[in-house]
C-alpha positions in Angstrom: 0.0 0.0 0.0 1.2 3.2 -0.5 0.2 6.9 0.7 0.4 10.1 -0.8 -0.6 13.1 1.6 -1.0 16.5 -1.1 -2.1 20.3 0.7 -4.8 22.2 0.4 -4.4 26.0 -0.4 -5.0 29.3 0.6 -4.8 31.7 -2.6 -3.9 35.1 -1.3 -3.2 37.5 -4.0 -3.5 37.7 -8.1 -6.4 35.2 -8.5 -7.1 35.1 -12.1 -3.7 36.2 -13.7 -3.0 32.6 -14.0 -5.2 31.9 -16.9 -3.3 30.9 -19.9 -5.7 33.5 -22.3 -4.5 35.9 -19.9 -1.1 35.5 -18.9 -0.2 34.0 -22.1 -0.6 37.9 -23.0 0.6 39.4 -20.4 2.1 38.0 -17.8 0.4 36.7 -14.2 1.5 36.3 -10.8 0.1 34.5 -7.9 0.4 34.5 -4.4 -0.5 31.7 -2.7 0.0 28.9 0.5 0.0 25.2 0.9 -1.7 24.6 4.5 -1.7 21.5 7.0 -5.1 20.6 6.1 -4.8 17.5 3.3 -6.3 15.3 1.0 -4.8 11.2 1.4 -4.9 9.1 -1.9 -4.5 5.7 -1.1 -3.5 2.9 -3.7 -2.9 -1.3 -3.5 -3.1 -3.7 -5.3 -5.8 -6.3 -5.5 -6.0 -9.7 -5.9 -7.7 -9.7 -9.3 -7.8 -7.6 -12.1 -10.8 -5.6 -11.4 -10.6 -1.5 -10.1 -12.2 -0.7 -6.9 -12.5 3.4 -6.2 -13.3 4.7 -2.9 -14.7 8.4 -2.5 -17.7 9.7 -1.3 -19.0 6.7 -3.7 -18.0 3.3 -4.0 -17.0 1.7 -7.7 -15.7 -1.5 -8.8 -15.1 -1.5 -12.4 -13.2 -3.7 -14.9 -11.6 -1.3 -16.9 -10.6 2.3 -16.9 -13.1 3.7 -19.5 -15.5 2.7 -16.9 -14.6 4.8 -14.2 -16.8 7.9 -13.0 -14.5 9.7 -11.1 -13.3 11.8 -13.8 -9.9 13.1 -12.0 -9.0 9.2 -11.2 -9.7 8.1 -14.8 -7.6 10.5 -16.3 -4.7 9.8 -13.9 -4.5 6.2 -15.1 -5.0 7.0 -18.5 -2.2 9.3 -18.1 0.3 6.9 -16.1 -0.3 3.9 -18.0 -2.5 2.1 -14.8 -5.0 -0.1 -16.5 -6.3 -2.5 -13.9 -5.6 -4.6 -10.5 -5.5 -1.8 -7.9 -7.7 -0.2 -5.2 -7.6 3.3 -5.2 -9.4 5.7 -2.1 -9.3 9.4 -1.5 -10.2 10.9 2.0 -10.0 14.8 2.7 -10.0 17.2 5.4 -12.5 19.4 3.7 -16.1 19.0 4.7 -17.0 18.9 0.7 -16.2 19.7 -2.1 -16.4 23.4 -3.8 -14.9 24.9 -0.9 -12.0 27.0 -2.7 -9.6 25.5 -1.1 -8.1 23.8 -4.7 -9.7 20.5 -4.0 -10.1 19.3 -7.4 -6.1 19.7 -8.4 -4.7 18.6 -4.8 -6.8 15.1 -5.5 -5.1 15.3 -9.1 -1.7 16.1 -7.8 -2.1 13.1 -5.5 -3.2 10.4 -7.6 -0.7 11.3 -10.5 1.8 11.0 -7.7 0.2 7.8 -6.1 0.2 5.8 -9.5 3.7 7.2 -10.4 4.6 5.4 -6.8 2.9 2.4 -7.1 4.8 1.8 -10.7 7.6 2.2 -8.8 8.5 5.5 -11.1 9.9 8.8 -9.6 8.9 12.4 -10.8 9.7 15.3 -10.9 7.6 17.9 -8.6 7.4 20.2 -12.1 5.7 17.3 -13.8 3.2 16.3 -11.3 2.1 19.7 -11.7 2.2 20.2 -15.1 0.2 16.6 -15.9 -1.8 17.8 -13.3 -3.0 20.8 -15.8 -3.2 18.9 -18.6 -5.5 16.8 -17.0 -7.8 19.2 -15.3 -7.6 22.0 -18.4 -7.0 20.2 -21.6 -8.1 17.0 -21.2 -11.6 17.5 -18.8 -12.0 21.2 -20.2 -12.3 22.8 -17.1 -11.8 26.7 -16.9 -9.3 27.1 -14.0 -6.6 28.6 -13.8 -3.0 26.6 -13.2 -2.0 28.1 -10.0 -3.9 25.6 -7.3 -1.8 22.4 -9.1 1.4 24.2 -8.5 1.2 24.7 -4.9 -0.3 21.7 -4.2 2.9 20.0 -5.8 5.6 22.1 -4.4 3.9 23.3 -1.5 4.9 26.0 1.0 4.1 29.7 0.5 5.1 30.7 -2.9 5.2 33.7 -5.5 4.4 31.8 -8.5 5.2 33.8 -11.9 3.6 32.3 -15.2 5.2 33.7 -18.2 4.1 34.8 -21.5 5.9 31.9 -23.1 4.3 29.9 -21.0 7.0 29.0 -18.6 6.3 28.6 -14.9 8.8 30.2 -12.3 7.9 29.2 -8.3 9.5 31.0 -5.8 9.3 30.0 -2.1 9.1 33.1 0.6 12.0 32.6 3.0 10.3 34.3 6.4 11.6 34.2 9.4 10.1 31.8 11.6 8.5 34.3 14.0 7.5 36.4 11.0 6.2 32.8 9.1 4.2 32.4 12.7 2.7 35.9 13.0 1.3 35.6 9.1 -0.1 32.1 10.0 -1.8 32.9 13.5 -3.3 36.2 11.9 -4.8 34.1 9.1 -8.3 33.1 10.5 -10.7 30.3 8.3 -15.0 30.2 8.6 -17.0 28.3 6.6 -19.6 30.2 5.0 -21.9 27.4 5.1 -22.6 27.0 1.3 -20.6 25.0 -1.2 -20.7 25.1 -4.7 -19.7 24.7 -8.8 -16.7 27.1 -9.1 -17.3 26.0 -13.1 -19.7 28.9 -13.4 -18.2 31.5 -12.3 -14.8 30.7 -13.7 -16.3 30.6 -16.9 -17.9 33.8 -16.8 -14.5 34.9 -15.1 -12.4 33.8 -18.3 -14.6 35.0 -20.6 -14.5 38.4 -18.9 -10.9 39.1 -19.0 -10.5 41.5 -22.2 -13.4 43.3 -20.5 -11.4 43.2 -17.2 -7.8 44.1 -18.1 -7.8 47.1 -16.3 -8.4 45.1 -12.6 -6.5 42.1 -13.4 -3.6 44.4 -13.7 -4.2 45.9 -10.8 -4.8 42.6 -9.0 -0.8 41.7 -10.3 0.5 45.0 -8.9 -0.9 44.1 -5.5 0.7 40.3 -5.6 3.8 41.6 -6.4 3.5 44.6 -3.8 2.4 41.9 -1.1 5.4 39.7 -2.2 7.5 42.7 -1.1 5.7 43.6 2.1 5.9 40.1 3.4 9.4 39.0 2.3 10.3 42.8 4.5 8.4 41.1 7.2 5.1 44.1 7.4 2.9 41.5 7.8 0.1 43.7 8.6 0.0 45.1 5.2 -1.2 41.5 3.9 -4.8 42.4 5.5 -4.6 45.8 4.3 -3.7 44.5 0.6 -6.3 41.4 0.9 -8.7 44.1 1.5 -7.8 45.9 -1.9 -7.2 42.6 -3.8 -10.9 41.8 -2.9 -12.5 44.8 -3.8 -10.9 44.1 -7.1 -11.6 40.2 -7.6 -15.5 40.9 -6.8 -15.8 43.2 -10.1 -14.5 39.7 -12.1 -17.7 37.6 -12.2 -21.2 38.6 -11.4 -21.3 35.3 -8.7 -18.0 36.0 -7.1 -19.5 37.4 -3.7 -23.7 38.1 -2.9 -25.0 40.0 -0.3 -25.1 37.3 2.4 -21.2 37.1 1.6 -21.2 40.7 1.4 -23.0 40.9 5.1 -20.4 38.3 6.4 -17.4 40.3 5.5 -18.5 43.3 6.6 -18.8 42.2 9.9 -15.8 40.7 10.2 -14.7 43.7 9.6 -16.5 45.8 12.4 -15.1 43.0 14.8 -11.4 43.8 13.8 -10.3 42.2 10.9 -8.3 44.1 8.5 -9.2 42.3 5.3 -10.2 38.9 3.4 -11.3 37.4 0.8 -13.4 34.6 -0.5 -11.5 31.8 -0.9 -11.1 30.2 -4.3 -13.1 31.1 -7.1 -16.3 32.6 -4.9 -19.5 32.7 -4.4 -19.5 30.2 -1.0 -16.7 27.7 0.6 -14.5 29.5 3.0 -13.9 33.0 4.4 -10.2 33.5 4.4 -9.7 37.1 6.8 -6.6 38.8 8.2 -7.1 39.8 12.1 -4.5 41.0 14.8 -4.2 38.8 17.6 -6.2 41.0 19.4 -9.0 41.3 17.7 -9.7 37.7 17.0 -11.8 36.9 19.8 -14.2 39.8 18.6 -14.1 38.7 15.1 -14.9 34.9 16.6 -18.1 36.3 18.4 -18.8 38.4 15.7 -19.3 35.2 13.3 -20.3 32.7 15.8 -22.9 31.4 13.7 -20.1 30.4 11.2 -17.8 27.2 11.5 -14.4 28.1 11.9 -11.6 25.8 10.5 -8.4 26.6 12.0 -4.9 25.6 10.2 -1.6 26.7 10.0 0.3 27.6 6.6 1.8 24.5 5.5 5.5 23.7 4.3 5.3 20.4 2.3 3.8 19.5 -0.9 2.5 16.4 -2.2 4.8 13.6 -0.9 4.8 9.7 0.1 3.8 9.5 3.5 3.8 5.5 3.6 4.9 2.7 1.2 4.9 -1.2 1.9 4.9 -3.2 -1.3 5.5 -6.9 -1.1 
């Protein structure tokens, strides 16, 4: 049996610069975090030939063309896994279309589980990359490629995508008491509705010519909050989150409502400096900025909302057990 543990994310700053019609053009940047909340693929082999997948359903197939999970079919059609295994994912999510990159942390993980179980080592760069291919080219999906990334290499990152379509990932180097204050100040609630992030990223992409003008400005914050942090103003990421949101909610007509609206606002009379919807919008997770001091307030203030704490996380996808006979 072997184990793959791949991180969630929190996407901070430049949200929708990483789509290839964009940044293909002119140039995107991305803030982001791997944090200590996970998704486990599991994989072993059976004693016949048949496929068994464990989710939030149950299949047992005989080939790969048969299998429903779309995300596990095309990782074995991409790594050459055609039959004889058992294959589960579990998550620390409560569902899925919570903006926390679900969708590419399971594809990270099962590229990287099959690659294990075939005994074959890969490059971090090419779990990501396959990891695209699969979600964008293959499925269709209109994402962006920034939630793969992170969810490969982990940690928290500057991520620069290229006109040429190269990729450059650059870890923050913090120190630790500086790495500490960013992740205590970070504060998590659950907003209590999950959804389809297809939608709106849809309507996102095919906004952008019509949205230049804010995406540009989104980039200038990311790389302004790159700075901030890497000088150790950590305050100024609530500050800029605050900006950066203002912004993201003029990309899609779904990005935020006026129940999200309502939520943020009071966060905000509580104490915190800013936040943001997490993901691509319109439900999941609250991702807010508040002083130490203030999160007690901000606590009551949104009592009637889950919170999920977590820390920012330093590891990406990696083999956390491994017994083949």
């Amino acid at each position: 049996m072997i184990i793959i543990q791949t991180p969630l994310r929190v996407s901070l700053f430049g949200g929708g610069t990483d789509f290839p019609s964009y940044y293909l053009e002119h140039g995107g940047c991305v803030l982001s975090s791997a944090i200590d909340k996970y998704i486990f693929v599991t994989i072993k082999k059976r004693f016949d030939d048949k496929i068994r997948i464990g989710y939030t359903r149950t299949e047992m197939i005989e080939n790969v063309d048969e299998i429903k999970h779309e995300l596990i079919r095309e990782a074995m059609r991409m790594t050459g896994l055609e039959a004889g295994v058992e294959i589960t994912t579990m998550g620390d999510i409560p569902d899925q279309g919570s903006g926390l990159g679900s969708s590419s942390t399971v594809t990270v993980g099962a590229l990287h589980a099959m690659y294990a179980y075939q005994k074959e080592l890969v490059l971090t760069e090419r779990l990501a990359q396959e990891a695209c291919r699969i979600e964008r080219e293959v499925l269709g999906k209109p994402i962006g490629i920034q939630d793969q990334y992170i969810a490969a290499y982990g940690g928290l990152r500057f991520m620069e995508f290229a006109t040429n379509g190269d990729v450059h990932t650059h870890r923050l180097k913090l120190s630790e008491r500086a790495m500490r204050r960013l992740s205590d100040n970070l504060l998590l609630f659950f907003t209590g509705v999950t959804r389809k992030a297809d939608t709106i990223l849809q309507e996102q992409k095919t906004n952008i010519k019509d949205k230049l003008t804010v995406l540009s400005e989104m980039k200038d914050i990311a790389h302004l909050a790159c700075d901030e942090i890497q000088k150790e103003n950590i305050d100024e990421v609530g500050t800029l989150l605050h900006k950066s949101w203002l912004l993201k909610k003029q990309l899609a007509s779904q990005i935020s409502n006026s129940a999200l609206d309502d939520m943020y606002a009071t966060a905000c009379r509580a104490g915190a400096i800013g936040g943001k919807i997490s993901g691509a919008g319109g439900g999941g997770f609250l991702l807010l900025y508040v002083p130490r001091g203030y999160q007690e307030r901000v606590r009551d203030a949104l009592k009637d909302f889950q919170e999920y704490p977590f820390t920012l996380g330093h590891d990406g996808s990696k083999v956390i057990f491994d017994y083949q006979r």
